[in-house]
Backbone bond lengths (Angstrom), bond angles and torsions (degrees), N, CA, C in turn:
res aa  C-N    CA-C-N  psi(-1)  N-CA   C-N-CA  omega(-1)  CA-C   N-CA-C  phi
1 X - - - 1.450 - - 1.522 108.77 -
2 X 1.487 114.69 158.40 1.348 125.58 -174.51 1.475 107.35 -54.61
3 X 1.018 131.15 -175.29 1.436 151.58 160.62 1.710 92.62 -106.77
4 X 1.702 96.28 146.90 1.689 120.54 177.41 1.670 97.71 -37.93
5 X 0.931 103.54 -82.04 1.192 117.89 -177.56 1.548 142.75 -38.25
6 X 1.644 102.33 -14.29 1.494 119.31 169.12 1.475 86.96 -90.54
7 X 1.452 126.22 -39.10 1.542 111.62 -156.81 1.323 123.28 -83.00
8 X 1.672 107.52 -1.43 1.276 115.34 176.21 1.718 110.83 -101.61
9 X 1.810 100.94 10.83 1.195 86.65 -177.91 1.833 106.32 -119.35
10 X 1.161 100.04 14.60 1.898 106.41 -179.22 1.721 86.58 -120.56
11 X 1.296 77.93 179.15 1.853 106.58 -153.68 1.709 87.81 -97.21
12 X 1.692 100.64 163.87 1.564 105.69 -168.53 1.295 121.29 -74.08
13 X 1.694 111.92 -0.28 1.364 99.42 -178.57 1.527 99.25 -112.06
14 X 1.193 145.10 24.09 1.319 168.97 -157.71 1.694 95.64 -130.18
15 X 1.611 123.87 -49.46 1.141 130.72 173.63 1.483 112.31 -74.59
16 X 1.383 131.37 -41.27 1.574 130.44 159.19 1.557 98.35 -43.10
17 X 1.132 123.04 -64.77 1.516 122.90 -150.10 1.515 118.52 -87.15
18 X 1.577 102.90 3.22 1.538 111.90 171.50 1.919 96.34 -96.18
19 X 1.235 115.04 -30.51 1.873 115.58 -168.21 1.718 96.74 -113.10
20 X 1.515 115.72 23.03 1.296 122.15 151.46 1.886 92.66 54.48
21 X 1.345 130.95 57.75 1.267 136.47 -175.28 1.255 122.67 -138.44
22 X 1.108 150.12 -162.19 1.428 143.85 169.68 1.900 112.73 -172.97
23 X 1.030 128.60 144.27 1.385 126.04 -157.94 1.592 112.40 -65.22
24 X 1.504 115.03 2.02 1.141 121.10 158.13 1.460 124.29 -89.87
25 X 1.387 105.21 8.27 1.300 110.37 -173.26 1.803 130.23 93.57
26 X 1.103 110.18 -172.06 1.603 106.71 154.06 1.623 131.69 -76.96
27 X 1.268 103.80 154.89 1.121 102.13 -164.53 2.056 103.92 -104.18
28 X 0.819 141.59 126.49 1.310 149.36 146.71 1.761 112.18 34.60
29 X 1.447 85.35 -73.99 1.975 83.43 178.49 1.376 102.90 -82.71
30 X 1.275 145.74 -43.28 1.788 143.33 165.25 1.948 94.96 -23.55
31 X 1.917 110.44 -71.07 1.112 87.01 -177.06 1.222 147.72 -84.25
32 X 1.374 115.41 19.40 1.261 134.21 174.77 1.841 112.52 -79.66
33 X 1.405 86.21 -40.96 1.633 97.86 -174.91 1.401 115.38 -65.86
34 X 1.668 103.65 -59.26 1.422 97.11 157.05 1.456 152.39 -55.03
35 X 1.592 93.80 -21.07 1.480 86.84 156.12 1.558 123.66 -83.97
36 X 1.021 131.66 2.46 1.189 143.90 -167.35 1.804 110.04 -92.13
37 X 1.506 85.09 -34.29 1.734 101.54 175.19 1.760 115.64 -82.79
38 X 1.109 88.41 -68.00 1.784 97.03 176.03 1.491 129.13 -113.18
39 X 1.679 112.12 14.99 1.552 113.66 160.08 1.072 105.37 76.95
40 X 1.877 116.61 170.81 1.113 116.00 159.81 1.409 150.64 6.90
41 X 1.182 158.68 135.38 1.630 129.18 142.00 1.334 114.53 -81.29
42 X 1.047 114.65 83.80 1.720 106.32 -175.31 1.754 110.13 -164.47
43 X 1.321 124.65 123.31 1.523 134.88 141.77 1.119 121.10 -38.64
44 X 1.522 107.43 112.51 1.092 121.89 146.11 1.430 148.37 -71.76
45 X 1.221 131.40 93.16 1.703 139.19 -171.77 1.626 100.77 -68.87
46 X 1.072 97.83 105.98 1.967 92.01 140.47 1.399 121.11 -63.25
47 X 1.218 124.93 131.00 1.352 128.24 176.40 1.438 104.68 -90.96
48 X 1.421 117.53 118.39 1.638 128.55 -154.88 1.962 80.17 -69.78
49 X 1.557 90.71 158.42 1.755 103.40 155.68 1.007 129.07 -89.46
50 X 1.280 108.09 -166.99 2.180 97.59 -177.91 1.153 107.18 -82.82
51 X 0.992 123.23 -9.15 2.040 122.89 -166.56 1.416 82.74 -87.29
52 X 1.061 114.52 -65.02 2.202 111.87 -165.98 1.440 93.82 -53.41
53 X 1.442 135.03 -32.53 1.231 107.44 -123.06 1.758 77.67 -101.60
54 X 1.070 123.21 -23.86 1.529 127.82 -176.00 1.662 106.64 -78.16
55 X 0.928 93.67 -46.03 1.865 107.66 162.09 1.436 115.83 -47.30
56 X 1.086 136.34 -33.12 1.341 160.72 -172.30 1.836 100.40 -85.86
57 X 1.078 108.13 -31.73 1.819 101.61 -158.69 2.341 80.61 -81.36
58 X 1.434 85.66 -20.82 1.547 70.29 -174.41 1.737 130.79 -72.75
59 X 1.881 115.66 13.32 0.843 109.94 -177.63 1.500 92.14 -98.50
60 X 0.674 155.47 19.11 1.300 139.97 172.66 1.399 122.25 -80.88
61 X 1.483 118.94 158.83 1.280 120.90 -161.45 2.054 111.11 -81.68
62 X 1.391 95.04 -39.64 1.396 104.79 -178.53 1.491 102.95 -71.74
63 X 1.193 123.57 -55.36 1.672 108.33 173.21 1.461 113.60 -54.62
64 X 0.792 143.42 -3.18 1.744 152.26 -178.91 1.738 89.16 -89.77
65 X 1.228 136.83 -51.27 1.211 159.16 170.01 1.751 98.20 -34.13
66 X 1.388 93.39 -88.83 1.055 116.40 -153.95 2.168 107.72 -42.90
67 X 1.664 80.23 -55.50 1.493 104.27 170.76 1.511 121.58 -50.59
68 X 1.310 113.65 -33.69 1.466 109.30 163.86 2.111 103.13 -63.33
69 X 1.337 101.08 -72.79 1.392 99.76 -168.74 1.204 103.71 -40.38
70 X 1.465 143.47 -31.50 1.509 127.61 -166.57 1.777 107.86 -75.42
71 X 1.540 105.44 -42.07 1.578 104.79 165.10 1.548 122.03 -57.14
72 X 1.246 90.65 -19.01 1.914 86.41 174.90 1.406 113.60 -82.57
73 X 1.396 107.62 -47.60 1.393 95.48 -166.33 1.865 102.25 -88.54
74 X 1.073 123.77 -9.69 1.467 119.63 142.50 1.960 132.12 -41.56
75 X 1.551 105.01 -42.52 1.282 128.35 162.95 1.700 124.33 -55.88
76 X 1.711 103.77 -35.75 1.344 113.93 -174.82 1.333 117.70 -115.97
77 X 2.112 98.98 12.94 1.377 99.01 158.28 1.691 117.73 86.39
78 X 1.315 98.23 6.64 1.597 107.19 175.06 1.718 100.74 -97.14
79 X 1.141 116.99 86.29 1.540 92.77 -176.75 1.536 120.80 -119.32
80 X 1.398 114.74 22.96 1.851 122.76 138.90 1.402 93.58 -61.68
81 X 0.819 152.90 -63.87 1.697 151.42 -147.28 1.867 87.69 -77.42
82 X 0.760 119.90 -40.99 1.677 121.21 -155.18 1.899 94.79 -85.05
83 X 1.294 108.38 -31.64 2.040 118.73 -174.43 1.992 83.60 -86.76
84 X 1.375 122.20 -55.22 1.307 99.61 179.72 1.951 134.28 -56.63
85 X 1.146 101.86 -50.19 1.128 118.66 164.18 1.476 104.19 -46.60
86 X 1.045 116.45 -51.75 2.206 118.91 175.62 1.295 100.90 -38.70
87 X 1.577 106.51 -51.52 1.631 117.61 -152.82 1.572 105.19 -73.88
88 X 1.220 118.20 -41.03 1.248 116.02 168.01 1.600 129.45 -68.95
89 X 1.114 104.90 -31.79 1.811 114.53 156.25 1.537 109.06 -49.47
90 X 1.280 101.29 -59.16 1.714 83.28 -173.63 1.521 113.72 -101.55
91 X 0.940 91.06 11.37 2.203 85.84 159.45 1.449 101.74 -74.35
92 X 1.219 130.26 -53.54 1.300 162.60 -142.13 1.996 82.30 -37.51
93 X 1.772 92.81 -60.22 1.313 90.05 -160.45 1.808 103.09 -77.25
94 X 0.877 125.62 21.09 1.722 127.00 -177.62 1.381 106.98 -92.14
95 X 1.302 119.56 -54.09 1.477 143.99 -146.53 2.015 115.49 -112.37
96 X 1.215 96.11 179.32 1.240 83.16 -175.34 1.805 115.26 -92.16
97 X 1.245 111.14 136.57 1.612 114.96 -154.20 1.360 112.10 -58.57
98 X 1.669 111.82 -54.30 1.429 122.81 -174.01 1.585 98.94 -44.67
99 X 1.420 138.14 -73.52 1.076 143.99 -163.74 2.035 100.15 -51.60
100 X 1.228 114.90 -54.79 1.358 108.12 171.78 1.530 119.10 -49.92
101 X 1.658 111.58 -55.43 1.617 110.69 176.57 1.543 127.26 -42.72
102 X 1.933 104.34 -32.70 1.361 103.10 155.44 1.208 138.79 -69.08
103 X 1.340 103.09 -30.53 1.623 106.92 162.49 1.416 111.90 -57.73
104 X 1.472 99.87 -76.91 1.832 94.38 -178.31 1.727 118.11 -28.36
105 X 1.006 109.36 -68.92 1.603 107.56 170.98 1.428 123.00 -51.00
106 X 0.937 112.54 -56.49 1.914 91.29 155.87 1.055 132.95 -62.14
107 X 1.283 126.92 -19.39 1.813 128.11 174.06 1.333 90.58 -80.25
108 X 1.572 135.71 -34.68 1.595 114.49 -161.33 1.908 118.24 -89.74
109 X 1.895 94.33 -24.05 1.097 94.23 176.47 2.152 108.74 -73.62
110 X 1.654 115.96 -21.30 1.087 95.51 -175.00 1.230 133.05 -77.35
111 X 1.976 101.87 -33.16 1.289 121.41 165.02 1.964 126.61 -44.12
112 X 1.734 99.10 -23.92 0.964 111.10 -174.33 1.937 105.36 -71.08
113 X 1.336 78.40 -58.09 1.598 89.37 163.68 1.386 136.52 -33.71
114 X 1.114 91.70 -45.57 1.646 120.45 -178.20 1.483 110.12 -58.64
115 X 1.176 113.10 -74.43 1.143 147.28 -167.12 1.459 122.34 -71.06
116 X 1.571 112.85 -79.74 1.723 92.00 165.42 1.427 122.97 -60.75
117 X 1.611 86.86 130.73 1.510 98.85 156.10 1.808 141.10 -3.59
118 X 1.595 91.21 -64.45 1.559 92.86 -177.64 1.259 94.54 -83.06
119 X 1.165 139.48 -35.91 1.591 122.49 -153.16 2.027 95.44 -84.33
120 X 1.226 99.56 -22.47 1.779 96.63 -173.90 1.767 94.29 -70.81
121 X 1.132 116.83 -48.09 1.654 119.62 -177.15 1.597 109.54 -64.63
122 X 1.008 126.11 -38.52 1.481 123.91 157.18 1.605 115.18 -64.91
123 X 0.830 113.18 -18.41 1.747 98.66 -177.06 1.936 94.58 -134.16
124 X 0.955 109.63 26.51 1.694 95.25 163.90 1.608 104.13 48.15
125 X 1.400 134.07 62.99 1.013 118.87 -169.06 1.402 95.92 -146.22
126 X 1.692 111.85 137.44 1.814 108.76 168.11 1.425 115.45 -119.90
127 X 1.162 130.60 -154.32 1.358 133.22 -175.76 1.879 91.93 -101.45
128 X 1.359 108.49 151.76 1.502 109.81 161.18 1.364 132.44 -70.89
129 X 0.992 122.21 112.84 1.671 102.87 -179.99 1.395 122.91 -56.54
130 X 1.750 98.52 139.18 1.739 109.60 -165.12 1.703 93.39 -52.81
131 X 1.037 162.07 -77.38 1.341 154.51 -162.38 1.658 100.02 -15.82
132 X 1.796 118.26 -49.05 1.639 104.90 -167.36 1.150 110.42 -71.94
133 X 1.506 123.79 -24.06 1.637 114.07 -166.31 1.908 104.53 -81.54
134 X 1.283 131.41 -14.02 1.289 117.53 135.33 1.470 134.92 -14.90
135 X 1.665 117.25 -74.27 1.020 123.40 133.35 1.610 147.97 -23.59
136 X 1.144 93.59 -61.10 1.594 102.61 164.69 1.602 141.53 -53.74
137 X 1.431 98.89 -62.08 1.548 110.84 170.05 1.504 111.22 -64.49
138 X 1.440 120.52 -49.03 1.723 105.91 174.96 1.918 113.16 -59.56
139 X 1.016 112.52 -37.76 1.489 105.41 166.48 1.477 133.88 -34.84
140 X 1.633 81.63 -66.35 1.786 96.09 177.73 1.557 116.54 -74.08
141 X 1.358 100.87 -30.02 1.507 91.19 -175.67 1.515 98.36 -66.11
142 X 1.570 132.99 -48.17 1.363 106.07 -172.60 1.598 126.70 -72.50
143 X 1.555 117.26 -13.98 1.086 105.99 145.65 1.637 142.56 -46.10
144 X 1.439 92.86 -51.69 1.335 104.51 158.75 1.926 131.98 -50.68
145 X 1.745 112.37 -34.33 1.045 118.14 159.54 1.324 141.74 -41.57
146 X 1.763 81.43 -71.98 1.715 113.79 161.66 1.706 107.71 -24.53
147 X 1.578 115.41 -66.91 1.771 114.10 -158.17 1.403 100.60 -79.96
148 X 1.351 117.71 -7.09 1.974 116.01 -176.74 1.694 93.71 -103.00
149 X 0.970 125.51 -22.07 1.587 110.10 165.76 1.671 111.72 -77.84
150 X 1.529 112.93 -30.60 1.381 94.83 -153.37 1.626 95.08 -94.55
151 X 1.797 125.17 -18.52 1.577 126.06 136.67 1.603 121.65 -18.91
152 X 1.276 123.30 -70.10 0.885 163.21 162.45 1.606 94.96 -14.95
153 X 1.553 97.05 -88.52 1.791 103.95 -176.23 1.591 120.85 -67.50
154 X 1.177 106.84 -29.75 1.516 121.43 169.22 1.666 109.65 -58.90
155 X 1.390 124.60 -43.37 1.468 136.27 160.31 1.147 111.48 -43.79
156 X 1.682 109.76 -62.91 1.378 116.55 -175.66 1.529 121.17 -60.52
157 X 1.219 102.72 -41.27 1.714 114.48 -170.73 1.684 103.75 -76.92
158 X 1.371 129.63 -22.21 1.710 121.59 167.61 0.955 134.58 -115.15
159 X 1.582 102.20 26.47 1.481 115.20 130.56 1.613 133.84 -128.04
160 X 1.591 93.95 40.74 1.535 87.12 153.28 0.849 102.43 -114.49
């Protein structure tokens, strides 16, 4: 067959008769043959696994984020904040991201808050005492349960 470049330079029925075609198309045995030669027209996707696919949540910019703040406040010895922050890293790859990326970004801008110095003295702000996140994490996580079960059945229930 021609090169691009011869074929953009002859006329279309010169171009039928170089790809053996006609403006009605192929004909029946042409497309039989060709598929016989070169298959399908179609891409094939691998559908990544769960190991890549969790591996994958790690290019992102806000988990790069997040993951710094969890080493920090791991560093300064807060480490309910450092096991939560974990927990949200690896949900990340379970769930749906957009809704996590907002989380992450609001947990990182508050912690930020929280935590440095100047921004805690500008906003009157301290760390919680470990006693509340007791409280805390069983809360949210069953909130959090609650909308991944009822995902879950809502998935299940529209497609049977």
């Amino acid at each position: 067959m021609a090169s691009w470049k011869k074929l953009s330079e002859i006329n279309t029925y010169e171009v039928f008769d170089e790809l053996e075609t006609s403006s009605n198309g192929l004909g029946e045995a042409e497309v039989s043959r060709r598929l016989n030669i070169h298959g399908l027209n179609e891409i094939r996707f691998k559908k990544p696994g769960p190991l890549l696919r969790f591996l994958k949540q790690f290019q992102s910019l806000l988990v790069y984020v997040l993951i710094v703040v969890g080493v920090f406040t791991a560093i300064i010895g807060e480490w309910i904040d450092t096991v939560v922050i974990a927990g949200v890293v690896v949900l990340n790859s379970a769930t749906n991201p957009w809704v996590l990326y907002g989380i992450l970004i609001t947990a990182a801008i508050t912690l930020l808050i929280i935590y440095l110095p100047g921004l805690e003295f500008i906003f009157k702000t301290g760390p919680f005492p470990s006693t509340w996140w007791a409280l805390i994490v069983p809360f949210s996580l069953t909130g959090l349960l609650a909308v991944e079960v009822e995902k879950y059945l809502m998935r299940r229930w529209n497609h049977e």
